[in-house]
ROMI-358536 format. One record per residue (C-alpha): x, y, z; residue number from 1. Coordinates in nm, 3 decimals, padded with zeros to 5 digits, always signed. Each point is the difference from the previous one (the first is absolute). Layout:
BEGIN
((X; Y; Z); NUM)
...
//
This chain:
BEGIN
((-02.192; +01.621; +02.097); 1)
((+00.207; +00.150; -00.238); 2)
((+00.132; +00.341; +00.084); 3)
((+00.073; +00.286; -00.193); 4)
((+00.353; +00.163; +00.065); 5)
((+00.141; +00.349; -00.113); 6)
((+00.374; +00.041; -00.046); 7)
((+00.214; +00.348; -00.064); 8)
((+00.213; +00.029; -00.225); 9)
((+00.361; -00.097; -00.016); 10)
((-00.175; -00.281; +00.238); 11)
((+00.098; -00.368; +00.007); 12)
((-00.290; -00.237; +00.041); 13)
((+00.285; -00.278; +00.022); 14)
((+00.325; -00.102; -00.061); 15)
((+00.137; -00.267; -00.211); 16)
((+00.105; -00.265; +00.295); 17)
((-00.288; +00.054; +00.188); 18)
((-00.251; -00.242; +00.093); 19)
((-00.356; +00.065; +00.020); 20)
((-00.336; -00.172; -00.052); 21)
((-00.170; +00.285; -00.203); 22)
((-00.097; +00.048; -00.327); 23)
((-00.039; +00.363; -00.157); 24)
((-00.265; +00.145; -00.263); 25)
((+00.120; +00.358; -00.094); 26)
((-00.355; +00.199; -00.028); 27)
((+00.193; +00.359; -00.076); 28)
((+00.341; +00.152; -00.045); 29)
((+00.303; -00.150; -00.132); 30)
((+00.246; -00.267; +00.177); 31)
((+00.287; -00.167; -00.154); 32)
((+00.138; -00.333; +00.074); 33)
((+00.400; +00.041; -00.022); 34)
((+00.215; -00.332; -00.037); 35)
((+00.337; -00.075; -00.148); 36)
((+00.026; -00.134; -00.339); 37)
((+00.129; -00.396; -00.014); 38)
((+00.267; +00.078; -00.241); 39)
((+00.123; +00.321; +00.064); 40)
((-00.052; +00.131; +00.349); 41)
((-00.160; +00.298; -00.138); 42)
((-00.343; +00.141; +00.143); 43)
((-00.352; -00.112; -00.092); 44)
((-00.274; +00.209; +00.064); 45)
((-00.359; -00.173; -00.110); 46)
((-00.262; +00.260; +00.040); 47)
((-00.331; -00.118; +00.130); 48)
((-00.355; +00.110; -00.174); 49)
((-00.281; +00.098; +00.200); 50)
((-00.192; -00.351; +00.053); 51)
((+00.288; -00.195; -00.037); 52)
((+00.100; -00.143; +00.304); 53)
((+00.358; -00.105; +00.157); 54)
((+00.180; -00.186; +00.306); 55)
((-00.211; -00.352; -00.087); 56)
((+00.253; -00.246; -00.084); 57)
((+00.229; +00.081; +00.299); 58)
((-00.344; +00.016; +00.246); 59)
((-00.124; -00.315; -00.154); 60)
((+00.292; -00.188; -00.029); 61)
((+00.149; +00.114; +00.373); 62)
((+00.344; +00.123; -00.141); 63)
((+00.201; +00.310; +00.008); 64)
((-00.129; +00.299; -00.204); 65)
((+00.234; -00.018; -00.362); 66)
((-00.078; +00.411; +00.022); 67)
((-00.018; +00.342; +00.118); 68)
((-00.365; +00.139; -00.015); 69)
((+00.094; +00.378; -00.026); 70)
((-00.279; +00.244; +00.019); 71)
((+00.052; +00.286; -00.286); 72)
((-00.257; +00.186; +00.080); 73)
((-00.271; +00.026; +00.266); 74)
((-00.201; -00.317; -00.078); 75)
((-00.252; -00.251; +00.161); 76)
((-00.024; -00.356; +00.033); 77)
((-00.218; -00.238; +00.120); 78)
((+00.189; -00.269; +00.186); 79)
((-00.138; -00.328; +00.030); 80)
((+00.151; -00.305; +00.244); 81)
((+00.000; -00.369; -00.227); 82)
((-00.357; -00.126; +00.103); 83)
((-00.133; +00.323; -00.112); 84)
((+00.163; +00.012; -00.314); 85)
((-00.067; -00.330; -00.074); 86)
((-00.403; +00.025; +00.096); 87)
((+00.002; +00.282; -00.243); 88)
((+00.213; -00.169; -00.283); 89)
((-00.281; -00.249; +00.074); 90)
((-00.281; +00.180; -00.084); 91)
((+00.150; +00.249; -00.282); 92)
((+00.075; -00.074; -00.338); 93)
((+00.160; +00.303; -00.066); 94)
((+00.255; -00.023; +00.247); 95)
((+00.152; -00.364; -00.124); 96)
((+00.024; +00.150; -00.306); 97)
((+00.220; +00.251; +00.089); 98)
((+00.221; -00.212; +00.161); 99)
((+00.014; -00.205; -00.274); 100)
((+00.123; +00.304; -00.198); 101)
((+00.279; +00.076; +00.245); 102)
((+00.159; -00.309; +00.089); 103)
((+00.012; -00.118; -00.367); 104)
((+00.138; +00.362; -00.066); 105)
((+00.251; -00.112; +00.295); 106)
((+00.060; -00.298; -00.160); 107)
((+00.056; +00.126; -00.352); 108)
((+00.262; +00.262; +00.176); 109)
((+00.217; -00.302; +00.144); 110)
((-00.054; -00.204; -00.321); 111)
((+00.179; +00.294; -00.176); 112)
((+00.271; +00.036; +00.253); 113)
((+00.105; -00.408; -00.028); 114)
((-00.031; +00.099; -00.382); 115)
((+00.226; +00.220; +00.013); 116)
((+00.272; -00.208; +00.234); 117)
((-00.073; -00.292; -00.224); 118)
((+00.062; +00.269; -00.280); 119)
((+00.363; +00.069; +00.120); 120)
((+00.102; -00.366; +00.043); 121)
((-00.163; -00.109; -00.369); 122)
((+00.335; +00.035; -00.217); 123)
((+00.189; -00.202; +00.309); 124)
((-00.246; -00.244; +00.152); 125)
((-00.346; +00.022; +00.034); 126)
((-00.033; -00.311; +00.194); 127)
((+00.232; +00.178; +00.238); 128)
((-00.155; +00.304; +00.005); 129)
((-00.334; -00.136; +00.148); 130)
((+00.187; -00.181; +00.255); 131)
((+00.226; +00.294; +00.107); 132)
((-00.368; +00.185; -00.003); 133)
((-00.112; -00.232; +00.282); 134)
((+00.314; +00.008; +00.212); 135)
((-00.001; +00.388; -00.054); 136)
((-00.407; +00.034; +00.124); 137)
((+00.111; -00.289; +00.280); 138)
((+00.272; +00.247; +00.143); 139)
((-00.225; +00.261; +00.051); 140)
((-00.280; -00.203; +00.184); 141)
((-00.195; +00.022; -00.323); 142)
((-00.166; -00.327; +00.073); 143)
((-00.293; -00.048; -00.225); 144)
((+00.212; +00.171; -00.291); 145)
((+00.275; -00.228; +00.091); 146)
((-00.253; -00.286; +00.002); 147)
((-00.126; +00.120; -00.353); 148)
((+00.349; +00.017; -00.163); 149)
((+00.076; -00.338; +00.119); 150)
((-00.259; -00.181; -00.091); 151)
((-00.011; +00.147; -00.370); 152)
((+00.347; -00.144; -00.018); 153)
((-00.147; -00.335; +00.071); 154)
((-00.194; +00.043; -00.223); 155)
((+00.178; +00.127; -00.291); 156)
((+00.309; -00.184; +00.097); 157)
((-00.089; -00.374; +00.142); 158)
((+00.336; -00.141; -00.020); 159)
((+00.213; +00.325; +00.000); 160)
((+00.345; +00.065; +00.148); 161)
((-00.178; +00.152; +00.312); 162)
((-00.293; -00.193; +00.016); 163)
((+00.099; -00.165; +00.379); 164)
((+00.094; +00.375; +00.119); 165)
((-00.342; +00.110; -00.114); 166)
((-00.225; -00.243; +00.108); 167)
((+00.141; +00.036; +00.377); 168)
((+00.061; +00.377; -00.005); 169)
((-00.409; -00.019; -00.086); 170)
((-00.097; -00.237; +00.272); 171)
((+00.217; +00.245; +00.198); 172)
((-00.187; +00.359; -00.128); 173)
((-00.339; -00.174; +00.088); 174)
((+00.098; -00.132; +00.306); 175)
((+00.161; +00.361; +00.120); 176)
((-00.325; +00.180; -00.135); 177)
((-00.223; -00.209; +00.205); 178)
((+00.187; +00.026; +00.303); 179)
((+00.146; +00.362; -00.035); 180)
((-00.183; +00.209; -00.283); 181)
((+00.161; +00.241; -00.270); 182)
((+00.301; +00.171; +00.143); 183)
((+00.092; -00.252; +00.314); 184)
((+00.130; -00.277; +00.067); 185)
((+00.374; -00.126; +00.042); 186)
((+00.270; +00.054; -00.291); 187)
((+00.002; -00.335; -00.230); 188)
((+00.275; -00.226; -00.003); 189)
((+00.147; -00.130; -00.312); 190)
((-00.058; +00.356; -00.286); 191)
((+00.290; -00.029; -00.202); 192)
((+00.178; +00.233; -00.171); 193)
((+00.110; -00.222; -00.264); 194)
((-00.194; -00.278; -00.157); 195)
((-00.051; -00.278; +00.203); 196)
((+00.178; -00.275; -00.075); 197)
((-00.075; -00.336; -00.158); 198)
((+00.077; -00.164; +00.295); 199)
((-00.282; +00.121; +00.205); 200)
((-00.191; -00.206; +00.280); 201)
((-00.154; -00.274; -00.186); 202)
((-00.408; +00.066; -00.016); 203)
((-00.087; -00.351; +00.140); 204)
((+00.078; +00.207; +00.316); 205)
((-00.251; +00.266; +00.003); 206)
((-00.267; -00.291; +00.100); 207)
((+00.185; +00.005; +00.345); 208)
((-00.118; +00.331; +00.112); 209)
((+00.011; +00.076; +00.388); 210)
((-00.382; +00.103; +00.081); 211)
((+00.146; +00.341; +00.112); 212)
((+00.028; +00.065; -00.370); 213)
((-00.345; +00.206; +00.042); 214)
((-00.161; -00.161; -00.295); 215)
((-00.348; -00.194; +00.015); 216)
((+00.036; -00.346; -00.066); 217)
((-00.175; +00.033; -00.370); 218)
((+00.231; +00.275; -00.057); 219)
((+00.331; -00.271; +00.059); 220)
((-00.172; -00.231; -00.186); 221)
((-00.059; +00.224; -00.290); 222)
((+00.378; +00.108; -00.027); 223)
((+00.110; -00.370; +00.027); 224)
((-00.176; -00.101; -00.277); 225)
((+00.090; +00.340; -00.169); 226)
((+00.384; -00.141; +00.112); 227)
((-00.104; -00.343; -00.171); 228)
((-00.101; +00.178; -00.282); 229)
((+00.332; +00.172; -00.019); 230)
((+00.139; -00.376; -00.028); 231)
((-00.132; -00.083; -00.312); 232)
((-00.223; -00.274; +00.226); 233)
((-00.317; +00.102; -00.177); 234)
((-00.225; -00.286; +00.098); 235)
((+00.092; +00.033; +00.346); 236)
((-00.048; +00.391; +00.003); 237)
((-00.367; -00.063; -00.185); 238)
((-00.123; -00.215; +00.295); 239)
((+00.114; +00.218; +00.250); 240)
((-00.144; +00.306; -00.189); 241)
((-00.320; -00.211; -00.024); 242)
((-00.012; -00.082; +00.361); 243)
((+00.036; +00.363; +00.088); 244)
((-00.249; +00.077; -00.204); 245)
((-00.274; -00.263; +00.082); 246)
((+00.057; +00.087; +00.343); 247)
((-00.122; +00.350; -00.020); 248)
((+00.145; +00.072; +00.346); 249)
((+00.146; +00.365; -00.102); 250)
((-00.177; +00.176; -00.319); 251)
((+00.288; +00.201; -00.109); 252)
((+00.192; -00.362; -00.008); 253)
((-00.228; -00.171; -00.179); 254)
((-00.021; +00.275; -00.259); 255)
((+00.372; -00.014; -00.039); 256)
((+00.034; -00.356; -00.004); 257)
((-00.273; -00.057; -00.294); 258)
((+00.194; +00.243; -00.197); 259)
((+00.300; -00.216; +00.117); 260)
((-00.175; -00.314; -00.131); 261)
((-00.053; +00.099; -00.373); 262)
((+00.366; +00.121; -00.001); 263)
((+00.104; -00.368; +00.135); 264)
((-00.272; -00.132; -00.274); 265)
((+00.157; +00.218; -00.286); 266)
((+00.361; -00.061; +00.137); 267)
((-00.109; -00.385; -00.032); 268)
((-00.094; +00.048; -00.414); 269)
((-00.326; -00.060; +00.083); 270)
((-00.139; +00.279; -00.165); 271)
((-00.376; -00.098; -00.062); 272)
((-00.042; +00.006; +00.402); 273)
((+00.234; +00.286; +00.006); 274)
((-00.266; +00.213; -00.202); 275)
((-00.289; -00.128; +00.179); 276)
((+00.116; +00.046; +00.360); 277)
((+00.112; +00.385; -00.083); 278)
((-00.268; +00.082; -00.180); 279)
((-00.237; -00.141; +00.332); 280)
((+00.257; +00.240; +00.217); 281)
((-00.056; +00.289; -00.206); 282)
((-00.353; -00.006; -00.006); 283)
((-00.026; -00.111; +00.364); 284)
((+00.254; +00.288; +00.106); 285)
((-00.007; +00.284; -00.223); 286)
((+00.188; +00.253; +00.210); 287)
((+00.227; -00.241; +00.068); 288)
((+00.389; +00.138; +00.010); 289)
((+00.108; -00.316; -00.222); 290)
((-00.266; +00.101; -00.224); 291)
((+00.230; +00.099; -00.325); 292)
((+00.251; -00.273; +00.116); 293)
((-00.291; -00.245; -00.052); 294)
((-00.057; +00.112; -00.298); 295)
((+00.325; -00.028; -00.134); 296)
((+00.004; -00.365; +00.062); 297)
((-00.309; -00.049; -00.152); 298)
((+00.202; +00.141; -00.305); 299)
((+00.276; -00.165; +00.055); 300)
((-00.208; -00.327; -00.027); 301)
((-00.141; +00.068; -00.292); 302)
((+00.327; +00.086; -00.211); 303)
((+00.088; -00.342; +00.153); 304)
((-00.267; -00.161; -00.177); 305)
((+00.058; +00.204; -00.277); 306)
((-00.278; +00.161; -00.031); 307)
((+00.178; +00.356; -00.045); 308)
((-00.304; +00.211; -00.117); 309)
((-00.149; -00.045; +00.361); 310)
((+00.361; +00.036; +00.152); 311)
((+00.009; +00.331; -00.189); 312)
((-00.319; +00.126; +00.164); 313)
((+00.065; -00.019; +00.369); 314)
((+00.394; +00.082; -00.024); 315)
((-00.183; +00.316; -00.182); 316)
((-00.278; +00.044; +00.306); 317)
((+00.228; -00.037; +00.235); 318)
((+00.200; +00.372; -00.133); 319)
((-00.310; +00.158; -00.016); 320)
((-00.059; -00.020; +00.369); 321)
((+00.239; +00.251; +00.142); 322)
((+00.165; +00.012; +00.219); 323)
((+00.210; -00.324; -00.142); 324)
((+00.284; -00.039; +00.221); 325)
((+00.378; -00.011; -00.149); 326)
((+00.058; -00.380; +00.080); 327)
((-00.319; -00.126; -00.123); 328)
((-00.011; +00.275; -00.334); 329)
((+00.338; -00.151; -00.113); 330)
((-00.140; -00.314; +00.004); 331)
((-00.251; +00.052; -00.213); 332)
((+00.194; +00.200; -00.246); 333)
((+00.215; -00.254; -00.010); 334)
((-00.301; -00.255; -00.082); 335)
((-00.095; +00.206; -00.262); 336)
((+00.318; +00.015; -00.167); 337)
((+00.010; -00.372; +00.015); 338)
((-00.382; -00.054; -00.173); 339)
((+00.158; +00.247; -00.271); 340)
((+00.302; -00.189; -00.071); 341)
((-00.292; -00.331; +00.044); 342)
((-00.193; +00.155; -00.304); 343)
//
């Protein structure tokens, strides 16, 4: 049953590092959750509202608390263990709301920080900015941020300078989050300092991965076609996207690899089947990360076929849903200025 739990204050109900299976919902008082801040070391202190709750993506997903839950002032909490939480997520409405309003909330708050990284690399390099982002969240055991800044570069750069790098330093963030969680794990082998060069490991080899790699076998297969890709072997990289796909052995694979499909299908100039198969996906997953990306292709298509009135329209829904991130707004801006010079 869940139990109800009074704390003094100056109290800690747990430290960041800590691992624990419960989940928290403050019923009075105040607590604050104190972290560092990515980018400049400085303190963080998120404040929690009575109702909201705290402590569930650490319980849920068995890592490491990312925070100290300091008690301000005398407060109480009702602590729940995972099946509890998740029999009453189950049966209330109200409570998947409200964690649907804090981890986007989360989410927008790291969106902003890779902004502003990305934001301080723009007059250099952008494309090197996002892939010094995921080597910077990768040193700190930032997996799933790591993960994230890597595969945007894939996305946004398919045949960049970096592309080998970032295709294995993602296999390696998933692999190291599965086995180890946020904040674990061994140091990575291979973060440069300085670009990495030219003459880097030739992708054909990432197909030979050693099964201690950590990764499900959908999960290699998805980053060696993502690695074809990245070889301008489109064809190939559509079957094996397809295959993934058809399969339906892992969901969040197959979600990835249909968005991978129209890319290979737009990459390919066929744009009819390009518009068809994103506008499926975007229907079909709505709250789908890739969602804007999607879009963008679907625009991209139709400027292809010259059709620029329709281009127009999604490059211009795609700014209106903030947050847009740097790589992808740039993009589009850039679109737009080309459909102007079109006109």
């Amino acid at each position: 049953m869940p139990k109800a739990i009074t704390y003094k204050a100056n109290s800690v109900i747990y430290f960041r590092g800590d691992v624990g299976d419960k989940i928290y919902i403050l019923k009075a008082g105040r607590i604050s959750l104190n972290s560092n801040d990515i980018e400049t070391g400085q303190d963080i202190h998120d404040h929690i509202q009575t109702g909201e709750f705290f402590g569930v993506k650490s319980a849920m997903g068995k890592y490491p608390r990312e925070e100290t839950a300091l008690v301000l002032t005398d407060a109480s909490v009702i602590a729940f263990t995972v099946p509890e939480f998740e029999q009453l997520v189950a049966t209330n409405t109200r409570v998947i709301m409200k964690m649907l309003k804090v981890f986007s909330n989360q989410l927008r708050r790291m969106h902003a920080k890779v902004s502003s990284l990305l934001a301080q690399e723009e007059e250099s390099d952008p494309e090197e900015g996002l892939y010094r982002i995921g080597e910077y969240y990768l040193r700190k055991k930032e997996y799933s941020k790591a993960r994230y800044a890597f595969n945007k570069y894939l996305t946004y750069y398919p045949a960049g300078r970096f592309h080998q790098d970032a295709n294995k330093f993602a296999q390696t963030a998933e692999a190291y989050l599965l086995k180890y969680g946020t904040g674990k794990g061994p140091a990575t082998a291979g973060l440069a300092t300085a670009p990495p060069s030219a003459a880097a490991a030739s992708p054909a080899g990432n197909s030979a991965r050693d099964s201690s790699s950590g990764l499900s076998n959908v999960a290699q297969k998805y980053y060696d076609a993502v690695s074809t890709f990245s070889q301008q072997k489109y064809a190939e990289a559509l079957a094996a996207f397809k295959r993934i796909a058809e399969s339906r052995d892992d969901e969040e694979y197959t979600v990835k690899s249909l968005f991978e499909i129209g890319r290979c299908l737009y990459t390919m100039g066929q744009y009819d089947a390009s518009i068809r198969h994103f506008t499926g996906f975007v229907q079909r997953y709505p709250g789908s990360p890739d969602l804007k990306d999607a879009l963008f292709y679907v625009g991209q298509s139709y400027q292809r076929k010259g059709e620029t009135e329709r281009a127009g329209s999604f490059y211009s829904k795609i700014l209106s849903m903030e947050p847009v991130e740097d790589g992808l707004k740039r993009k589009v801006q850039k679109a737009i200025r080309s459909l102007e010079q079109e006109a």
